[in-house]
C-alpha positions in Angstrom: 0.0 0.0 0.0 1.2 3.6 -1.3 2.2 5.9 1.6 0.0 8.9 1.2 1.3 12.6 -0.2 0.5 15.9 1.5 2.0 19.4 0.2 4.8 20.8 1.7 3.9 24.0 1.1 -0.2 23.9 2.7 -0.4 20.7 3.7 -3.6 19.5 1.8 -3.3 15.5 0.0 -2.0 15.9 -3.2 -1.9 12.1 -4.0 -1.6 11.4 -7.6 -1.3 15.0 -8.2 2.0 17.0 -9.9 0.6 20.4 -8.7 -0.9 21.3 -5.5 -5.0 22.3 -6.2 -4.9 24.5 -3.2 -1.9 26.6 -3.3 -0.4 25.6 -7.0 2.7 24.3 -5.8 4.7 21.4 -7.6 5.0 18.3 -6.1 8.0 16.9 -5.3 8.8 12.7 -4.8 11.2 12.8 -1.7 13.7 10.6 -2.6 13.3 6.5 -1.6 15.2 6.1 1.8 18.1 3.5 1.4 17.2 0.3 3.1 18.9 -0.6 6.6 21.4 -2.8 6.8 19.7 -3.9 10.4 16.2 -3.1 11.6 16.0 -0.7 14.0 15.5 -1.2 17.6 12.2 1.1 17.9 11.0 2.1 14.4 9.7 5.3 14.6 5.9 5.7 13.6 5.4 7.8 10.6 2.2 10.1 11.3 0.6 11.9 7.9 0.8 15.5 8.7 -2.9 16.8 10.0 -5.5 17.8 6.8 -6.2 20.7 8.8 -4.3 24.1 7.7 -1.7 25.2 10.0 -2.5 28.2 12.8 -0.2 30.3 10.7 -1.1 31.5 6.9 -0.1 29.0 4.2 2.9 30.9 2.4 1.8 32.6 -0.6 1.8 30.3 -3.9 5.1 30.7 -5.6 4.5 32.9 -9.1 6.0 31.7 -12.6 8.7 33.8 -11.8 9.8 32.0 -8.7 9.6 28.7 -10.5 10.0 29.1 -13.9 11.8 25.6 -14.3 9.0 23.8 -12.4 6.9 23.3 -15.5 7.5 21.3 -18.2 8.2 22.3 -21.6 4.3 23.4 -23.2 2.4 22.4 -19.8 0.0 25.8 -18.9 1.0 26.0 -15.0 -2.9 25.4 -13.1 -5.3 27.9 -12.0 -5.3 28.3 -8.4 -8.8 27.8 -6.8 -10.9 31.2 -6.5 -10.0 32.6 -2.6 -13.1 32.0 -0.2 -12.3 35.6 1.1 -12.9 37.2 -2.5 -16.1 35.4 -3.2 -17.6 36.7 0.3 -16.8 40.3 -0.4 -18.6 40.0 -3.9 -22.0 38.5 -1.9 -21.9 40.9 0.9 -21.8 43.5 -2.2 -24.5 41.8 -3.6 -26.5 42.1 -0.6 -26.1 45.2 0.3 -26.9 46.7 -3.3 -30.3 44.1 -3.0 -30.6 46.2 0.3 -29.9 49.3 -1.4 -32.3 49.2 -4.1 -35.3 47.3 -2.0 -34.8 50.3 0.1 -34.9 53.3 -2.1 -38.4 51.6 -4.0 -39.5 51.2 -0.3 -38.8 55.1 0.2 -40.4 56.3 -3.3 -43.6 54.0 -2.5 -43.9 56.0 0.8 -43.7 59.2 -1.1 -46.3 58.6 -4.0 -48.9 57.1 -1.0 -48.5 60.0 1.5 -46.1 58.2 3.9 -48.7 55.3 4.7 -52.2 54.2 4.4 -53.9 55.6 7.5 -56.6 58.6 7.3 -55.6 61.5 7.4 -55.6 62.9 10.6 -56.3 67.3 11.0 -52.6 68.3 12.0 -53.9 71.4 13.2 -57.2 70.0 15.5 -53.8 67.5 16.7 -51.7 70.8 17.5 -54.9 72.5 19.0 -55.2 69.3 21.8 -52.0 68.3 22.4 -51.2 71.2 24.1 -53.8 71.1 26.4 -53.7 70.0 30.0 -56.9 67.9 29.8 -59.9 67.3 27.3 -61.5 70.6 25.8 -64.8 70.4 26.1 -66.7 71.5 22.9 -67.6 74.9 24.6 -64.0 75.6 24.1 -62.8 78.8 22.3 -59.7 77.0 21.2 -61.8 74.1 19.8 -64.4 76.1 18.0 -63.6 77.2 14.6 -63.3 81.7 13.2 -66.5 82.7 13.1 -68.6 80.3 15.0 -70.5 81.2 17.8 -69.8 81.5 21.6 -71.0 78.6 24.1 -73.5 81.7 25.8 -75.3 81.5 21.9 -75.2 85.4 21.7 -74.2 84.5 18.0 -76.8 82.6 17.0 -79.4 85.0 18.6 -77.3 87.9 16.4 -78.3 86.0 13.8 -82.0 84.7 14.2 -82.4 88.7 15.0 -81.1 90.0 12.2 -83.3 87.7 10.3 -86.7 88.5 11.9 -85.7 92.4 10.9 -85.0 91.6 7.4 -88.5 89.7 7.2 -89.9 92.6 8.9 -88.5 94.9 6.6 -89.1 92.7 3.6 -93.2 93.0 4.8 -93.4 96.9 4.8 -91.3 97.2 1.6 -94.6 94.9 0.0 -96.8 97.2 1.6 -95.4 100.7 0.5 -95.1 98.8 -3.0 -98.6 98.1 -3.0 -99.3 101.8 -2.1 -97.6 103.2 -5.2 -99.4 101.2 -7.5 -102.4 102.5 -6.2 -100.8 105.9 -6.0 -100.7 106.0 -10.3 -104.5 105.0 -10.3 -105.7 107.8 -8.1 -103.8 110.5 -9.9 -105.0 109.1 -13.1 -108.8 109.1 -11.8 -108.3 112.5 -10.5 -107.3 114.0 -13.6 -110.3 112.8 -15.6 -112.6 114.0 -12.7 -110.8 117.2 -13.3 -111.4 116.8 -17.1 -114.9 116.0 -16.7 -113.8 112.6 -18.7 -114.8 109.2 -17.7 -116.5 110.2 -14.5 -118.1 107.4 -13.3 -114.7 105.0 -14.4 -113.1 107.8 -12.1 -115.8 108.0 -9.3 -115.0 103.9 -8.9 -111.5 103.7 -8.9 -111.4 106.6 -6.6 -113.7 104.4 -3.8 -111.5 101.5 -4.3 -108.4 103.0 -3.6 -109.8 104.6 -0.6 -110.8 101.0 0.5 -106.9 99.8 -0.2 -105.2 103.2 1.9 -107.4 101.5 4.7 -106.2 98.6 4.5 -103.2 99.5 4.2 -103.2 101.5 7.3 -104.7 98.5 9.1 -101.5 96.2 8.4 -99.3 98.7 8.7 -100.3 99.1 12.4 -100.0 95.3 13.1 -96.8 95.1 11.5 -94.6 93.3 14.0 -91.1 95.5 14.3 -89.5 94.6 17.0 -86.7 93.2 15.7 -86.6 96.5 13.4 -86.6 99.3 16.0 -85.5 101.8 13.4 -89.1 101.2 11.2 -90.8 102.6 14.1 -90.9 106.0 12.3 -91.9 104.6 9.0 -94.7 102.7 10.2 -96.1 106.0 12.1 -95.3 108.5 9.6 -96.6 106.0 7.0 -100.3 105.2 9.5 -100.7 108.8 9.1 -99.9 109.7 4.9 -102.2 106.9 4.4 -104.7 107.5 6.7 -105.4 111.3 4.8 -105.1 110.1 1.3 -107.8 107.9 2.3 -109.7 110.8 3.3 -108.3 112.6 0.0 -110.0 109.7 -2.4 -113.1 109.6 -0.5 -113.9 113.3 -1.1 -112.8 113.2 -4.9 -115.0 110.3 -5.2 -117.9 112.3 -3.5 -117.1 115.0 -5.7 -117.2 112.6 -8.6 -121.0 111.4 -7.3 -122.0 115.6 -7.3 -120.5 116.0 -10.7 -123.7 116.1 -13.3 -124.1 117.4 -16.9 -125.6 121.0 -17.3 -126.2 123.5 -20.6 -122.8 124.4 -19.7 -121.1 121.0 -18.8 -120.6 119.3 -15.8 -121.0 121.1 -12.1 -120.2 119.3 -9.0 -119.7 120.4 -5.1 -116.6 122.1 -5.3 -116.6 121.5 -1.3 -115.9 117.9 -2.1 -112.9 119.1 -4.3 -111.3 121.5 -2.3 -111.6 119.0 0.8 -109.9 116.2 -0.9 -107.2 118.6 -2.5 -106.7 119.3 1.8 -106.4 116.2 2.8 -103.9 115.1 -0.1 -101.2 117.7 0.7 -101.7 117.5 4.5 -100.2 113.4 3.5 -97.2 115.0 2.0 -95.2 115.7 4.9 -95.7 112.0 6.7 -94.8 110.8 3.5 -91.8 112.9 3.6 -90.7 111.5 6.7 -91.6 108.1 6.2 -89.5 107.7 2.8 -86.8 109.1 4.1 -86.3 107.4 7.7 -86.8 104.3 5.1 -83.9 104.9 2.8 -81.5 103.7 5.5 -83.4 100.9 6.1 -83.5 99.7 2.2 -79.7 100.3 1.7 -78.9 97.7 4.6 -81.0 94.8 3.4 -80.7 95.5 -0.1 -84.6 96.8 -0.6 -86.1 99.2 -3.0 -86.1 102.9 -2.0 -89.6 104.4 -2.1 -90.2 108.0 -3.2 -92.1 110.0 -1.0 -95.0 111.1 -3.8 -95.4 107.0 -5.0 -96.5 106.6 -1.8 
């Protein structure tokens, strides 16, 4: 049985081999040991160097430089093996570039979603209660938006006020509205009277305005204003302007009734005349007043301003 080979140079079985697969070295045939004349007393054991690499580095494999007479003649000296310590380096690259890359998708996914999938949460309402000692209660100032009302409600009764006095003030801009279109039939009946012209068109239209300026009168009285201190005057001066120019088209009406045809036209009670021309210009100065203590009134709710002779 063939006594087995190790490298001298790392140590690893190179049986069979003429260059060392571990470190490249040739290997050499130690030369046959002459035999002994007389056997030795105590034959030393041969033990086969250990397989495991020495405690110390293996000595670096000798180049073609060192041994250029090692080879023979057209032989292509072998390839060492690759070193261990090279092909870790080149995985723990790999790795970290795998970690790398996985990482930055990781970052621009967390930018194109918003950072994660959660609702959003209000930043500021967060801001607003972390600051805070305890729970704010929802009577809070700092938890109640700009512009919302205070926990006593004097807001919301600012408001429902200001909307009763624009409904109030809505209601007596109908009724002065209603006023001048009877204001163009009167003058229009008044003038015929005058003209002798359609008197009996005239003597109607007359009576049924004087029926409307009562009415009139009648609402304007129960005309709730209490939200709209400031109509107070209106309402009064407008009871009163009323009130005579129903007086005024009852007497041109009567006068209308007088009126009869003669050889020389029509005749009438000029009492009845002169009394309803009275009463019409002792209105003018209630309507006066009334039209202009409205004009304030229309400008801040956005209402029609009434001239004083339409009413």
């Amino acid at each position: 049985m063939s006594e087995r080979r190790f490298c001298t140079s790392c140590g690893q079985p190179v049986d069979g081999m003429r260059f060392c697969t571990h470190c490249g070295a040739p290997v050499t045939t130690p030369p046959a040991a002459p035999p002994p004349t007389q056997p030795p007393p105590n034959p030393p054991s041969v033990q086969p160097p250990s397989t495991q690499p020495p405690t110390q580095p293996p000595p670096a494999p000798p180049s073609a430089a060192q041994h250029p007479a090692s080879y023979p003649a057209g032989a292509e000296p072998p390839r060492g093996p690759a070193r261990s310590g090279g092909r870790g380096r080149w995985i723990a690259l790999g790795v970290l570039l795998v970690l790398l890359v996985g990482g930055g998708a990781f970052a621009l996914g967390m930018l194109a979603t918003g950072g994660d999938d959660e609702p959003s949460v209000d930043r500021s309402a967060v801001l607003e209660t972390s600051g805070s000692p305890g729970p704010t209660s929802a009577s809070s100032p700092s938890s109640q938006p700009p512009g919302a009302g205070s926990s006593d409600g004097s807001d919301d009764g600012d408001n429902a006020a200001d909307g009763a006095a624009r409904r109030a003030a809505e209601r007596l801009s109908r009724l002065m509205a209603s006023s001048a279109a009877d204001k163009s039939d009167v003058v229009a009946a008044v003038g015929n009277l005058n003209s002798c012209v359609h008197v009996r068109a005239a003597t109607t239209t007359l009576e049924d305005a004087a029926d409307s300026r009562d009415a009139l009168v009648t609402k304007v009285k129960r005309l709730d204003i209490t939200a709209l201190p400031a109509a107070r005057t209106v309402v009064t001066r407008l009871a009163t302007a009323w009130t005579a120019s129903a007086k005024a088209d009852r007497s041109f009406a009567d006068y209308g009734h007088s009126l009869h045809r003669t050889a020389k036209g029509y005749k009438g009670h000029e009492a009845w005349r002169r009394a309803g021309v009275d009463h019409s210009t002792a209105s003018h100065g209630p309507k006066r007043a009334a039209a202009k203590a409205w004009r304030p009134i229309a400008r801040r709710f956005g209402l029609p301003v009434i001239a004083w002779d339409t009413l």
